[in-house]
N, C-alpha and C positions, 0 to 999 in steps of 0.2 A: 578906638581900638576895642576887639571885640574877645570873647572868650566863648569858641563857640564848640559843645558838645555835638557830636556826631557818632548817633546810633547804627550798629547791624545786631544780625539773631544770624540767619542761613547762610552760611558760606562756602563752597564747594561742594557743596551736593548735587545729585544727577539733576540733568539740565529739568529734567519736567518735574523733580519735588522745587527747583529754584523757581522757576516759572511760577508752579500752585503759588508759593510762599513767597513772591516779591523776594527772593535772597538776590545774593551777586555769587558770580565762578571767584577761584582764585584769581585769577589774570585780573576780574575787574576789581578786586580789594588792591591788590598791589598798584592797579592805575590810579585808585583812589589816594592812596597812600602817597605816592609820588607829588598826585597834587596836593595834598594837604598838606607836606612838609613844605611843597613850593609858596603856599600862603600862608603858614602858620607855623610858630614854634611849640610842638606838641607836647603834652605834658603826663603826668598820671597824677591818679589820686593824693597824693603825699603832695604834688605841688600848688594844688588847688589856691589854698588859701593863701601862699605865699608870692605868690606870683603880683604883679601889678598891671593888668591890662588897661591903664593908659597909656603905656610904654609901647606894647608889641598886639602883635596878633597872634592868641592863642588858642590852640585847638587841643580838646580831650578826644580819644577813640573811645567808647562804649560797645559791651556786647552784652546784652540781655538775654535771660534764660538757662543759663549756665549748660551749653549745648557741647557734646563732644567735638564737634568742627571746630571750636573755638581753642582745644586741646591741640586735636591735629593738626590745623593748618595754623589759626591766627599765633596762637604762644609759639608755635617754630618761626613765624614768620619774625616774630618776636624781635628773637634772637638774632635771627641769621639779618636784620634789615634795621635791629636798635633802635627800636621805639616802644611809648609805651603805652598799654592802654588795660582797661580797666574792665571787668565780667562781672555780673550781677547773678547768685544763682537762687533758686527758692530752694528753699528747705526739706518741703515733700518730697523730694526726689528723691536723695540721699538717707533720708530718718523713715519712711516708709517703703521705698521700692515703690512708689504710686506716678504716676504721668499725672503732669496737669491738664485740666479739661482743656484749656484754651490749647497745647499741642496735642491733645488727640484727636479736636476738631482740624487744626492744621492740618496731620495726619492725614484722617478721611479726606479731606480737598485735595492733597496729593495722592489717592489710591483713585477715586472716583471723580465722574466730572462733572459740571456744574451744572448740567442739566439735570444728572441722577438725582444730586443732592437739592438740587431742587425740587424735583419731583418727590422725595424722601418725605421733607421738608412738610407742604401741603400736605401729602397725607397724612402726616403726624399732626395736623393742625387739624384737619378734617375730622381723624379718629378722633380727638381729643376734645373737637368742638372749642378751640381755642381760636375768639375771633382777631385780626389785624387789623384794626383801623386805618385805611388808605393815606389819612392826612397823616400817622405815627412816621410815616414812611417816605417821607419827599426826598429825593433827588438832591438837591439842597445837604440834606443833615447825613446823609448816606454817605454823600462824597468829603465832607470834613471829614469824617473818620477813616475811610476806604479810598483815597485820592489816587491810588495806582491800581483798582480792581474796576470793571466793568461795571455800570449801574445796575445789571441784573443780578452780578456775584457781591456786590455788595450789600445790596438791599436783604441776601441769604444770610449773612456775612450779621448784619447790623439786625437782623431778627431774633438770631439766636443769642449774640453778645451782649444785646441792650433789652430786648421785648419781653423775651420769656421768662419765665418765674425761674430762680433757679432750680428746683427740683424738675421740671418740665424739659429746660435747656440739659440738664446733667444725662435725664432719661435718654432725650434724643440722641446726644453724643454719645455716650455710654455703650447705648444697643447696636451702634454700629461700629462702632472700637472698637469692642468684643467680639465681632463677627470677624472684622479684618487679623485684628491681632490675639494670636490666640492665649498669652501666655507676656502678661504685663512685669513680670521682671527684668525679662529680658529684653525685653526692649528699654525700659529705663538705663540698663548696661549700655545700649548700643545708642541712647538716644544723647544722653545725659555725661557732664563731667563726676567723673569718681571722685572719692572722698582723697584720693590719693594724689590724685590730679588735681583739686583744686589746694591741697594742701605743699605742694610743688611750688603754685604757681604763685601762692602768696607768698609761701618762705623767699623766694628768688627777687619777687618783684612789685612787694605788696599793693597787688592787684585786685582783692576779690573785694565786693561787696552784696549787700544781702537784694534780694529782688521779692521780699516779703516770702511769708512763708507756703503760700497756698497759689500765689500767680492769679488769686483774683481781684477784684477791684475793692480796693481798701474803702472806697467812701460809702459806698453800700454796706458797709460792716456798722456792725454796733458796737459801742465802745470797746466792751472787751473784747469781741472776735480784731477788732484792731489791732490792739496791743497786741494779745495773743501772736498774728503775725508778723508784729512788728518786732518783740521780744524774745521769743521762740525762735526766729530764722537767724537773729543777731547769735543768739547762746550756741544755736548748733553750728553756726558756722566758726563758731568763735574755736569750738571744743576740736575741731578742724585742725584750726592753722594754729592756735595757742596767740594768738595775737589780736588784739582789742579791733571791734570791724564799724567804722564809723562813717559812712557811705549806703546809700541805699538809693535804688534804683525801685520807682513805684509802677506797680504793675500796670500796663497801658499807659497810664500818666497822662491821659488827657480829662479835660475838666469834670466829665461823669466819675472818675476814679479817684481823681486825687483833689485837694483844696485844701485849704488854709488850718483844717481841724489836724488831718492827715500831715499834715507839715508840724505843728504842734506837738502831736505825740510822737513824732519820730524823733526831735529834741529828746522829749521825755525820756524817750526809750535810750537811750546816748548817741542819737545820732549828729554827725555835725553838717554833713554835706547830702541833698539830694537832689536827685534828677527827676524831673518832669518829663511830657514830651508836648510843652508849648513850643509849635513851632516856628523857635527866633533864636536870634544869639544872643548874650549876655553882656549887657554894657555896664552892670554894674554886679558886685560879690556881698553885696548887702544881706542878700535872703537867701546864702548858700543853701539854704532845704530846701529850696526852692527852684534850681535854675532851668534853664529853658534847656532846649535840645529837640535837634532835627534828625530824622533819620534818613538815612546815608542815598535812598532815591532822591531827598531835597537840595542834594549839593548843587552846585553850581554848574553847571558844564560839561560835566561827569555824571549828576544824577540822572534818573527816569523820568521825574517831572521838576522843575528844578524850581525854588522858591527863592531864591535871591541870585544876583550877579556880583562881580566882582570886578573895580573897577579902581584904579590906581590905590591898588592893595587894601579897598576897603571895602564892606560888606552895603549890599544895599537891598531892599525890597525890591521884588519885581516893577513895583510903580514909581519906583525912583527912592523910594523913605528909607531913613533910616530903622534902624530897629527900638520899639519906645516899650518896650511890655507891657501893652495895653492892658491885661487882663488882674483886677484887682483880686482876684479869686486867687493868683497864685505868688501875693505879697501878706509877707506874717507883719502882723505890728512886732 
């Protein structure tokens, strides 16, 4: 029996920013929904650790980014349909008025299309004299990370999220943010859950946990720029809801981002429970800083590309296996 975490970000938004952003409409979260309670007993945060998943099959809902849709649509959904599930927000949004880089590149991908930004792209490499090594860039390493974008939108995709220097990826993002959007508060209002709303949603249904404070990839950090967001997105979110925030949702969460050091100091920091995004389910609660989690195109039946089936109510890899969490990178001694 398994305990499987099941990620979204975009939900009900116009059909061509869902499209840019691999989101789902309402209709398809609710079809989602339907099936998840048909194979699992869902749970939230608070039941984590008490639950026994050799007994049952259970399922967490996750939303990363702490996005206004998640206010609108998923917390009404909430309610009106009694289940629970769990928001991750970063810190920057609310304590500066600032978008993180990773959605303002999202942004630009839903304003322009992928040919512009590709063509962008190049010439910012060309100006810059900034070479791409051919082999950096296979098809192969591109699609693990990007498994539901095109190999040409990927490979744009995996350039600037993995290759570029940060100060280089920030410049190119930056300058075309700024062109689209003219006036960055206001869009953090319309993008982003308020200090008000996320303070709603913990008092009611304690829901919220931290998704680090910057939205970038903690394992490229040095010691203290870790903590820092480890620490810092804890306290302001804390100063929020008045209630102690012991969950955390790591930014991307795949093996570039997160590992076994990152798991360690978010203990430190008082964290008890975290999400990865190794994509598998959880057969065992040993390395709660740790656990695995699919996002919501891997479901079964229901998703985009779908990563396991489901077969007299139990979970199986495409090839038949079971789920073994191969990867020792995301096991703490």
């Amino acid at each position: 029996m398994p305990l499987l975490a099941v990620n979204y970000h975009h939900i009900g938004l116009s059909d061509k920013t869902i499209n840019s952003l691999n989101g789902i409409s309402k209709d398809d979260f609710l079809n989602h929904l339907k099936f998840l309670k048909n194979h699992f007993h869902l749970i939230g945060l608070n039941d984590i650790m008490k639950v026994d998943i050799k007994e049952k099959n259970y399922c967490i809902i996750t939303l990363d980014d702490g996005l206004s849709c998640h206010y609108d649509i998923v917390y009404q959904l909430m309610k009106e349909y009694d289940f629970p599930a769990a928001f991750f927000v970063s810190a920057l949004n609310f304590k500066k008025n600032k978008v993180t880089q990773i959605h303002k590149f999202q942004y630009i991908r839903s304003q322009i299309s992928k040919e512009k930004l590709e063509d962008s792209l190049n010439e910012f490499l060309s100006e810059n004299k900034i070479e791409m090594k051919p082999n950096y860039i296979t098809e192969k390493e591109v699609k693990k990370r990007y498994r539901y974008d095109d190999v040409k939108t990927g490979k744009v995709k995996y350039i600037i999220n993995y290759l570029l220097l940060n100060n280089d990826r920030n410049f190119f993002i930056n300058e075309i943010f700024n062109y689209i959007v003219r006036n960055e508060k206001e869009f953090v209002n319309k993008w982003y859950l308020s200090k008000n709303q996320i303070k709603e949603m913990h008092s009611n249904d304690s829901c919220i946990g931290s998704h680090a404070f910057s939205h970038e990839p903690l394992a490229k950090m040095n010691e203290d720029e870790l903590l820092y967001e480890l620490v810092e997105s804890k306290k302001a979110i804390e100063e929020i809801t008045d209630k102690e925030i012991t969950a955390i949702s790591y930014p991307l969460g795949n093996p570039g981002a997160v590992g076994v050091r990152e798991g360690k100091k978010s203990k430190e920091a008082g964290y008890k429970i975290g999400f990865t995004m190794e994509r598998e389910w959880n057969n065992s609660l040993t390395n709660p800083l740790m656990l695995a989690r699919i996002d919501c195109n891997d479901l079964p039946k229901i998703g985009k590309n779908p990563l396991f089936y489901i077969k007299n109510n139990n979970l199986y890899n495409n090839d038949g296996t079971f789920s073994k969490r191969k990867r020792s990178l995301f096991v703490l001694d």
